[in-house]
BALOBA-1460 file (C-alpha; in Angstrom, 3 decimals):
// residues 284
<rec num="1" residu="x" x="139.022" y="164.153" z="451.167"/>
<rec num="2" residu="x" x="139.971" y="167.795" z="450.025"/>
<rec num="3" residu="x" x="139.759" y="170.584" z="451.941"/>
<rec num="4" residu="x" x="138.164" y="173.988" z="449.827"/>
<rec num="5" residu="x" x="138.880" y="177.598" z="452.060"/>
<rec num="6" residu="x" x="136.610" y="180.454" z="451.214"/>
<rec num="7" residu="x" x="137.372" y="183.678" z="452.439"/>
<rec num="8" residu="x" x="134.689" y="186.068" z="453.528"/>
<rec num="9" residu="x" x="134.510" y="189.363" z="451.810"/>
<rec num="10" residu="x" x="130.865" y="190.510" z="452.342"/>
<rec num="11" residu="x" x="130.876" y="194.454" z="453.918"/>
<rec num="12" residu="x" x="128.026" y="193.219" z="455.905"/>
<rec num="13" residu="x" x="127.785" y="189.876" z="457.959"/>
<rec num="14" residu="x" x="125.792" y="187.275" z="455.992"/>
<rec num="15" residu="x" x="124.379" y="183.949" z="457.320"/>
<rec num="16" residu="x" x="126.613" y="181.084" z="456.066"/>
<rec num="17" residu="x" x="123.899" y="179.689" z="454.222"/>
<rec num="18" residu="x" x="123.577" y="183.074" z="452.140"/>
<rec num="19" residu="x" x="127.354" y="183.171" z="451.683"/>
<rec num="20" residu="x" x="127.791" y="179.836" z="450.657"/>
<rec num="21" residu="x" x="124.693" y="179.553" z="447.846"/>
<rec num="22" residu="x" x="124.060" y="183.195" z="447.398"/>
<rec num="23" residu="x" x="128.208" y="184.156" z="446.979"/>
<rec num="24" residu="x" x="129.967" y="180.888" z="446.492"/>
<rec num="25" residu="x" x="127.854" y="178.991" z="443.832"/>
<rec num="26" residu="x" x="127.218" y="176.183" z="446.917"/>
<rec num="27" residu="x" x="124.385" y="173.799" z="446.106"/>
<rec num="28" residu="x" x="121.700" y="173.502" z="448.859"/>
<rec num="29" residu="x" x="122.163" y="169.387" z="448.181"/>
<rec num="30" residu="x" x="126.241" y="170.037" z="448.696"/>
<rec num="31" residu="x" x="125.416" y="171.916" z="451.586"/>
<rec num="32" residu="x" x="122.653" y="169.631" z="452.853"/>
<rec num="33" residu="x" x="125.650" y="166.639" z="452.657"/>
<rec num="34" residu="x" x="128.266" y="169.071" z="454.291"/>
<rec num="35" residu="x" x="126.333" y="169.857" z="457.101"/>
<rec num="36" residu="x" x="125.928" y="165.967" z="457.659"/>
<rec num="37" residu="x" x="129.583" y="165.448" z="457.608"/>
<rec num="38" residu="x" x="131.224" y="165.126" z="460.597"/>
<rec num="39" residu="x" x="133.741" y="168.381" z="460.484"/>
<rec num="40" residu="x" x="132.035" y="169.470" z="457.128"/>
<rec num="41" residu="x" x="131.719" y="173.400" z="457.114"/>
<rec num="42" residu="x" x="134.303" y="175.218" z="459.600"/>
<rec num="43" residu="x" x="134.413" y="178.738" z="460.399"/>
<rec num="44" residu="x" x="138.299" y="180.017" z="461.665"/>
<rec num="45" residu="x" x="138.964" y="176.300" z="462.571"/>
<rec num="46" residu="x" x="135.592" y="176.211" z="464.382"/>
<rec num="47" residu="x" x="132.107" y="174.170" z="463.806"/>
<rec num="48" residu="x" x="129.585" y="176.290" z="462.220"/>
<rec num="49" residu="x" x="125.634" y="175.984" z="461.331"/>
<rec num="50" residu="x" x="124.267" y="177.153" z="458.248"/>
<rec num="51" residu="x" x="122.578" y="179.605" z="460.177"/>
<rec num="52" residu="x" x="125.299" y="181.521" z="461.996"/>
<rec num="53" residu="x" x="126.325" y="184.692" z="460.688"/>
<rec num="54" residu="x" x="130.344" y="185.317" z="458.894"/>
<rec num="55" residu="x" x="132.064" y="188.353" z="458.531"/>
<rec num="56" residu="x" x="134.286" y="189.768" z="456.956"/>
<rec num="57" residu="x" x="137.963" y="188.432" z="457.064"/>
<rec num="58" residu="x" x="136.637" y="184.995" z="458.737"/>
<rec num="59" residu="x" x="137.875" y="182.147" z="456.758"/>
<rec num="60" residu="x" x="135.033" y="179.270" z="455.581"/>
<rec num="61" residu="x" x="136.642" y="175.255" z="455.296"/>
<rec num="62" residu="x" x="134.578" y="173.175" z="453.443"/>
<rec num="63" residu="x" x="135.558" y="169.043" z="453.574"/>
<rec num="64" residu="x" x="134.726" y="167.454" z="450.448"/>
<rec num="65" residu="x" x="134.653" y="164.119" z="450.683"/>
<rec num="66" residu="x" x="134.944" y="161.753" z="447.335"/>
<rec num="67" residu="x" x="134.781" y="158.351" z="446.321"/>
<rec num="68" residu="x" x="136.658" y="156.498" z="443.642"/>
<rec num="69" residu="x" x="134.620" y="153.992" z="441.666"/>
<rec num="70" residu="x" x="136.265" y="153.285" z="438.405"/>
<rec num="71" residu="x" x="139.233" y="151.143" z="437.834"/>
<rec num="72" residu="x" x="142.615" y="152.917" z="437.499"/>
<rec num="73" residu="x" x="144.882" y="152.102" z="434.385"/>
<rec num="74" residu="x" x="148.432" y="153.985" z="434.493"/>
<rec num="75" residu="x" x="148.831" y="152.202" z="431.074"/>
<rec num="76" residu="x" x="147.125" y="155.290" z="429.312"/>
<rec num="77" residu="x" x="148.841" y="158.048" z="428.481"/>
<rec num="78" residu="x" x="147.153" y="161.530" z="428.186"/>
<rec num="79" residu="x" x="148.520" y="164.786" z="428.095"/>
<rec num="80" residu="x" x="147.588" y="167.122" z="430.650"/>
<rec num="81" residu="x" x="147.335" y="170.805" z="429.365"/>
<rec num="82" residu="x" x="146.293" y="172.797" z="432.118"/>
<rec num="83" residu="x" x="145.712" y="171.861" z="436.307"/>
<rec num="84" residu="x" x="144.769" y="173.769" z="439.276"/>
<rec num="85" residu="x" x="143.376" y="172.773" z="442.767"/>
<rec num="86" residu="x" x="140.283" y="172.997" z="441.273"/>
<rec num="87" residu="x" x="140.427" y="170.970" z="438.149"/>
<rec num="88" residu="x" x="142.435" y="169.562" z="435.194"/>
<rec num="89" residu="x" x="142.116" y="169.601" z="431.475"/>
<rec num="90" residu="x" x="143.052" y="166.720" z="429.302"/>
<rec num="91" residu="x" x="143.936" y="166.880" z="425.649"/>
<rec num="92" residu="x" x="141.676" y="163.686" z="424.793"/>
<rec num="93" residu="x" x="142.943" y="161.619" z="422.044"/>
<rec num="94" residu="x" x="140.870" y="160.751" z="418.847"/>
<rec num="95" residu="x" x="139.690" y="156.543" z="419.725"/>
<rec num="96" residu="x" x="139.436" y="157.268" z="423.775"/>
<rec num="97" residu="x" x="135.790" y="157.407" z="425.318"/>
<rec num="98" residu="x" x="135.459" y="159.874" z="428.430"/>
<rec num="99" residu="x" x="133.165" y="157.515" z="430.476"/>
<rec num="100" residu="x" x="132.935" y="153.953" z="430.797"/>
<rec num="101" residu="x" x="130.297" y="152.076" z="429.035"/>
<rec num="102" residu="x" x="129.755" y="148.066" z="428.270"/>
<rec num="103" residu="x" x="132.230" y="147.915" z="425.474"/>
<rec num="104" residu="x" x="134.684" y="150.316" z="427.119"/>
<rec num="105" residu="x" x="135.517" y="149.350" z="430.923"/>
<rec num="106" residu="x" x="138.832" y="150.342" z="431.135"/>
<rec num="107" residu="x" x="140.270" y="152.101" z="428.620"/>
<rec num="108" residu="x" x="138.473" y="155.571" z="428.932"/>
<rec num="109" residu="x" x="139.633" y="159.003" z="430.668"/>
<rec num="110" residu="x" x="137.986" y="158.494" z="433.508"/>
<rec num="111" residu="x" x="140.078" y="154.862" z="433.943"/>
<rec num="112" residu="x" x="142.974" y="157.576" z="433.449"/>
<rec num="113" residu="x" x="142.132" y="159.894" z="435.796"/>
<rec num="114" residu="x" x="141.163" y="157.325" z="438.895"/>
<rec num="115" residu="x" x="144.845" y="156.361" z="438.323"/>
<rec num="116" residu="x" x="146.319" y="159.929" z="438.389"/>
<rec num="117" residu="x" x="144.072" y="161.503" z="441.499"/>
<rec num="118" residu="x" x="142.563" y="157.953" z="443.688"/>
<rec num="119" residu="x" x="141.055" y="159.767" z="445.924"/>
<rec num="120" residu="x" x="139.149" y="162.131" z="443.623"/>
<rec num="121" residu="x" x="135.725" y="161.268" z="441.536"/>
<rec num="122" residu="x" x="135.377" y="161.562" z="438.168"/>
<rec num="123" residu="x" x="133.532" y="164.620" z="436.963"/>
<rec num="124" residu="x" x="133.723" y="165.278" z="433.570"/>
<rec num="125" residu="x" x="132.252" y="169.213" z="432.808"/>
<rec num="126" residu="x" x="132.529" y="168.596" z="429.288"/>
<rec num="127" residu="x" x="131.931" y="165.222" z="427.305"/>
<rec num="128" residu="x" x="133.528" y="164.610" z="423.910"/>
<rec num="129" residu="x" x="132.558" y="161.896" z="421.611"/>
<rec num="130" residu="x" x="134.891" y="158.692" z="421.741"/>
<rec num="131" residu="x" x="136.741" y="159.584" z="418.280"/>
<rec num="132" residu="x" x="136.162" y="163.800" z="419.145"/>
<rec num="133" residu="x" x="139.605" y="164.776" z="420.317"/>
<rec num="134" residu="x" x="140.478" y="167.866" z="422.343"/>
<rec num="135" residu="x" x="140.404" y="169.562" z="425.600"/>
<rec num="136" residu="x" x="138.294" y="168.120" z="428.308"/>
<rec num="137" residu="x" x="138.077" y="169.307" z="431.604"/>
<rec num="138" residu="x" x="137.747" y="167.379" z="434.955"/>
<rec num="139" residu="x" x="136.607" y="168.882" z="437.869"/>
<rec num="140" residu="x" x="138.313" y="167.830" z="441.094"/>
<rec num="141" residu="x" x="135.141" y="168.723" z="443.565"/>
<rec num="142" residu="x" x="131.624" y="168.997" z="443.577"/>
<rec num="143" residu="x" x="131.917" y="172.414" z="444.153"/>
<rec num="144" residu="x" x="133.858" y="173.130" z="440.872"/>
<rec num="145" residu="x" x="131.547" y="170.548" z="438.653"/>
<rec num="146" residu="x" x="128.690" y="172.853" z="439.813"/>
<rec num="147" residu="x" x="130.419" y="176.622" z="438.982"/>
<rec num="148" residu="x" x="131.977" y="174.901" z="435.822"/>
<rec num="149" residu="x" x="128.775" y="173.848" z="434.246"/>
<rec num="150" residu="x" x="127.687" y="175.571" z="431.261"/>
<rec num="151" residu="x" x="130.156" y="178.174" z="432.011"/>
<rec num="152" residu="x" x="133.239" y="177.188" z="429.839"/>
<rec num="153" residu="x" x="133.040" y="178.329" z="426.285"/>
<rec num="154" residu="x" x="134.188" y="176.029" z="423.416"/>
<rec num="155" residu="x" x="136.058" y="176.592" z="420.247"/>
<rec num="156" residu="x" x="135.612" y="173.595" z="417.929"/>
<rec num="157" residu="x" x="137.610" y="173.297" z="414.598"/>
<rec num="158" residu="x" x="136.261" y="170.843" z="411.707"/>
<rec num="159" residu="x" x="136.935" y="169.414" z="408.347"/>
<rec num="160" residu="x" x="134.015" y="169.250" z="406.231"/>
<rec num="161" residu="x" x="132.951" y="168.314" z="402.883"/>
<rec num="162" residu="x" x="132.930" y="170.772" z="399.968"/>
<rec num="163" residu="x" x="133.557" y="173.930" z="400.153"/>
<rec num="164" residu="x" x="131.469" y="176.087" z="402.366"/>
<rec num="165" residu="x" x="130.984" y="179.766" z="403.253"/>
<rec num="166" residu="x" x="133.535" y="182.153" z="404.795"/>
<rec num="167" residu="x" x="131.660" y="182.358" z="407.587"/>
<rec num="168" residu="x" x="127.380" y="181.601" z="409.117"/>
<rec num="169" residu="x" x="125.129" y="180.397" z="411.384"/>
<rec num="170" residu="x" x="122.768" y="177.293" z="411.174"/>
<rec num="171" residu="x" x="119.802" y="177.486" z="413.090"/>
<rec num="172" residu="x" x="117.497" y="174.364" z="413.223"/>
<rec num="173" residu="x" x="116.228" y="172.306" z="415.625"/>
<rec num="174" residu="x" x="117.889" y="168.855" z="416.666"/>
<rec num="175" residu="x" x="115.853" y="165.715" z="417.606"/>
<rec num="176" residu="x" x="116.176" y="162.232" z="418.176"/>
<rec num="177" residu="x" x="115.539" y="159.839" z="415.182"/>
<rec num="178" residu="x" x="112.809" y="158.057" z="415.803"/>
<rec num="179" residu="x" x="114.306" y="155.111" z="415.008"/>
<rec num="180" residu="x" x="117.448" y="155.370" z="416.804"/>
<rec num="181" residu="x" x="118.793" y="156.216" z="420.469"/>
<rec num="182" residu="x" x="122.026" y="157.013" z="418.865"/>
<rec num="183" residu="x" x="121.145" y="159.088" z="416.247"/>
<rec num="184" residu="x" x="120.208" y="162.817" z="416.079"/>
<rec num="185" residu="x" x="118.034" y="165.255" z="412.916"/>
<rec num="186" residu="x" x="117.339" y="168.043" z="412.042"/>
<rec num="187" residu="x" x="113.422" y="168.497" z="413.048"/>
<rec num="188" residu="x" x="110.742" y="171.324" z="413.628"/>
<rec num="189" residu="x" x="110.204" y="169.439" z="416.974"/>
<rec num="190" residu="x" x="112.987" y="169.248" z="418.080"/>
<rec num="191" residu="x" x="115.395" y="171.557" z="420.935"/>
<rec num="192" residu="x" x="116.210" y="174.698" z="419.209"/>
<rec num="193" residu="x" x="120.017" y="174.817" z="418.027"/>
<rec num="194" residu="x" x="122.662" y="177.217" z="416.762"/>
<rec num="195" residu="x" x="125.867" y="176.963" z="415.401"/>
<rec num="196" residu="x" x="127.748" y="179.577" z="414.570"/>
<rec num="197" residu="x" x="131.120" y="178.978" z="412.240"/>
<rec num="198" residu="x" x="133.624" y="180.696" z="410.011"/>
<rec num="199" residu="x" x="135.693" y="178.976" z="406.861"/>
<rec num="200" residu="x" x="139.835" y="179.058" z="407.503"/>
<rec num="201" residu="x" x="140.722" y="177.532" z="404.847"/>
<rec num="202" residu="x" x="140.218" y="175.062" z="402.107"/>
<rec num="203" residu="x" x="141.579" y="172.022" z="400.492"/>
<rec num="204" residu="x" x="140.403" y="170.999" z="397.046"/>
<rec num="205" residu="x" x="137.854" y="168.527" z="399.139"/>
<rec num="206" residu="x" x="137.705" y="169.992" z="401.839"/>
<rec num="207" residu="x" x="136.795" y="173.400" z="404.137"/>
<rec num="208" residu="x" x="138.361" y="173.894" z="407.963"/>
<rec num="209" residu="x" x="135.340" y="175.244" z="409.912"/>
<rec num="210" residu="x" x="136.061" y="177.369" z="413.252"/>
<rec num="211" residu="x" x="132.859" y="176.960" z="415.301"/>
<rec num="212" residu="x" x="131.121" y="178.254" z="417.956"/>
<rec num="213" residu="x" x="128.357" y="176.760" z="419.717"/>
<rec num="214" residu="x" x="125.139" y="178.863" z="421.006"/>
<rec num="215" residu="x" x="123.971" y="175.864" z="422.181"/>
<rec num="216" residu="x" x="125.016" y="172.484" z="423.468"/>
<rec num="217" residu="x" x="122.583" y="169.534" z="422.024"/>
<rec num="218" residu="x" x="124.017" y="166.122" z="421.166"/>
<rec num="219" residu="x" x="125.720" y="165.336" z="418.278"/>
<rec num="220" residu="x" x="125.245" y="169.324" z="416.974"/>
<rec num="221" residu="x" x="128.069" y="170.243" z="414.927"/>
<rec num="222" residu="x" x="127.953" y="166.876" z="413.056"/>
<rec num="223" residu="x" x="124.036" y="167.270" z="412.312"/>
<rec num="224" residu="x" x="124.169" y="170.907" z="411.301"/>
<rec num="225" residu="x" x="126.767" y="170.697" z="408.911"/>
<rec num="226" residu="x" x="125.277" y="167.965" z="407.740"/>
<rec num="227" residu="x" x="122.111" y="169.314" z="407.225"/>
<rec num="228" residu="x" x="123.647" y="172.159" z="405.249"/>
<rec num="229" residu="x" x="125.019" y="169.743" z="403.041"/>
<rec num="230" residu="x" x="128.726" y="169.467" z="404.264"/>
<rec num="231" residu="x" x="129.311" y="166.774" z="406.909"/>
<rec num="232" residu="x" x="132.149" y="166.426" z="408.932"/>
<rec num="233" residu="x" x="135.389" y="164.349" z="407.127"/>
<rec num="234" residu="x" x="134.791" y="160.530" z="408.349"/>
<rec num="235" residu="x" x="131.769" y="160.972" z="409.601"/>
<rec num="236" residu="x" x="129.834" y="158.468" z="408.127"/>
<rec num="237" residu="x" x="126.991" y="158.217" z="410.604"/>
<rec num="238" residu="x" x="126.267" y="161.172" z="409.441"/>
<rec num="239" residu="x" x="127.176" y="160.755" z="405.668"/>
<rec num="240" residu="x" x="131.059" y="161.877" z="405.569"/>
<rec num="241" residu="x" x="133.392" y="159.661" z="403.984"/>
<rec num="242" residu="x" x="136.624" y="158.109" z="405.378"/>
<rec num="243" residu="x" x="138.345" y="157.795" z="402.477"/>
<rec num="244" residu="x" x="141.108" y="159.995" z="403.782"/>
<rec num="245" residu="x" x="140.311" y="160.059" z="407.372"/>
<rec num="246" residu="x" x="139.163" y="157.027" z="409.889"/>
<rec num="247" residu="x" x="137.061" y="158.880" z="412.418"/>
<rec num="248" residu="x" x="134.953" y="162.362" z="412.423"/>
<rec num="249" residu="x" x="137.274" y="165.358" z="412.040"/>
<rec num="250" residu="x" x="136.191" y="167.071" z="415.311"/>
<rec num="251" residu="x" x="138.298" y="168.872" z="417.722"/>
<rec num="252" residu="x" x="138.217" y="170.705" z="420.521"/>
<rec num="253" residu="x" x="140.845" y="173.583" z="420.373"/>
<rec num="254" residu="x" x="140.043" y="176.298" z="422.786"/>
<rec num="255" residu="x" x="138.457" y="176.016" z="425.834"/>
<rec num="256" residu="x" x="138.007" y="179.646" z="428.496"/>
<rec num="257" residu="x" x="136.435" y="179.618" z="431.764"/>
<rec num="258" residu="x" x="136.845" y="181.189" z="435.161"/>
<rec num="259" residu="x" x="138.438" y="179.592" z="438.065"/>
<rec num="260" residu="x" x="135.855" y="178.301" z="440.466"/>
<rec num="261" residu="x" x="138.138" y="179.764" z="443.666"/>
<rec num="262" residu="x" x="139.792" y="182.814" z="442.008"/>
<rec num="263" residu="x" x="137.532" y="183.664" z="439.635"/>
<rec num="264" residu="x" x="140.449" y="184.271" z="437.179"/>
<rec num="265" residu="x" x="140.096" y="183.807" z="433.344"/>
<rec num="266" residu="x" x="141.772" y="180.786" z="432.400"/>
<rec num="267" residu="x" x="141.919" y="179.946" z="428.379"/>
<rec num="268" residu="x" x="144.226" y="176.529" z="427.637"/>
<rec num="269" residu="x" x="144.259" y="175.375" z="423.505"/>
<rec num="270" residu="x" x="145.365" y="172.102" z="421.843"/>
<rec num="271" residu="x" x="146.836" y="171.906" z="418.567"/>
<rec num="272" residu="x" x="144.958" y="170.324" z="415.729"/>
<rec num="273" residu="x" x="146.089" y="166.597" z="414.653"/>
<rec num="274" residu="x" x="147.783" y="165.194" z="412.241"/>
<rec num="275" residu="x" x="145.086" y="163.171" z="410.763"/>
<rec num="276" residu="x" x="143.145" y="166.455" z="410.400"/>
<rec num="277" residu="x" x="145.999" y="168.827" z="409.459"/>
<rec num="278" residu="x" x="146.932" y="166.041" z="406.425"/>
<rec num="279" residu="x" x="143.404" y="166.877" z="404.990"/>
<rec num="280" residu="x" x="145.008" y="170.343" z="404.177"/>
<rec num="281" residu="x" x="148.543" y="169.374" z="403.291"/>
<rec num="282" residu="x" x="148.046" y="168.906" z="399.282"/>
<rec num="283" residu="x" x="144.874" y="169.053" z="397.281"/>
<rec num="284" residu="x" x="142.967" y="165.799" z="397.507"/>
């Protein structure tokens, strides 16, 4: 159970209901399940309905209650880069999966974080491929999942074959292979996507892309540079090579987003490998 206190800053009195969805970023379906709690919403220690008016100065409880469903495992080890009341952000290692799936019951972040916070449920705001390492944040309430979503901007850095542009945008449309529930192309049918990216440096082999993504669609930054004829380093689902690198040279190295209670800019980075950084050491 965690306790969330919202303090009322509205000139005018507001219903609660207004406050909470119309000010707060509250859900009508949180709201709808806080209301059914027993002790859910408070108001200055009091019981209050949605439909009673706050003013200024009074202070709003909200009791979240969670349940833990995936096993704990205190044998992994991941770094924590950034934590709040609100949330925490791993930096994910290259090999780790963020969710359990059939092959991987208990050796994924979320096994991680059930043993670090018991009481808490797992809600990953952003999901990063199994071998994709970087930052990956965890919201610690429903309440923060919902004013996290979409809201946290992304820096991605990649090694890519050949050498490509100092800097440009791919804009094409990702779909699902038809053949394939795994595997995503480039296709006039498809979601519209954008990627934006600059070259920092190169190797003989290989170019260090900074990238920023306009949109979010699975498997993006592997397809589009793909597409434009440079896929990622180890990639070879989507046609990189691993002869100097066992997994897809993704990371996720900047991450910025507003705290869901303060509202304060938060930005937290992870240093690049060394399994991508060696692809730059000497000229391969």
């Amino acid at each position: 159970m965690k306790l969330i206190e919202l303090k009322v800053d509205a000139e005018k009195p507001v219903t609660l209901e207004k406050f909470l969805t119309g000010q707060k970023g509250v859900s009508r379906r949180l709201l709808t399940r806080l209301k059914r709690q027993n002790g859910g919403i408070t108001r200055n220690g009091q019981l209050v309905r949605s439909i009673d008016e706050v003013r200024q100065g009074d202070v709003i409880v909200l009791r979240l209650e969670d349940d833990s469903f995936l096993e704990p495992n205190g044998s992994l080890n991941v770094p924590v880069v950034f934590e709040n009341e609100s949330l925490v952000v791993f930096d994910k290692p290259s090999g780790m999966p963020v969710h359990p799936s059939i092959r991987h019951q208990g050796d994924t972040l979320g096994n991680y974080f059930a043993y670090l916070y018991p009481e808490l449920t797992f809600r990953s705001v952003n999901r990063l491929d199994r071998d994709t390492s970087g930052l990956c944040v965890i919201a610690k309430d429903a309440l923060a999942a919902k004013l996290l979503q979409g809201s946290c901007k992304k820096v991605y850095y990649a090694a890519v074959h050949g050498i490509i542009p100092e800097s440009g945008t791919i804009d094409a449309p990702i779909a699902r292979e038809r053949v394939s529930i795994i595997l995503r192309c480039v296709r006039e049918d498809g979601q519209r996507a954008v990627t934006h990216y600059k070259r920092l440096k190169c190797s003989g082999k290989y170019s260090l892309a900074e990238i920023d993504l306009e949109t979010g669609r699975t498997h993006q930054i592997r397809v589009h540079f793909a597409h434009i004829g440079a896929p990622l380093a180890g990639d070879d689902l989507y046609g990189g090579l691993r002869d100097d690198i066992g997994r897809q040279a993704l990371h996720c190295g900047s991450m910025s987003f507003s705290d869901p209670l303060t509202g304060e800019q938060i930005t937290v980075t992870s240093e690049l490998p060394g399994d991508i950084l060696s692809l730059f050491e000497q000229e391969k």
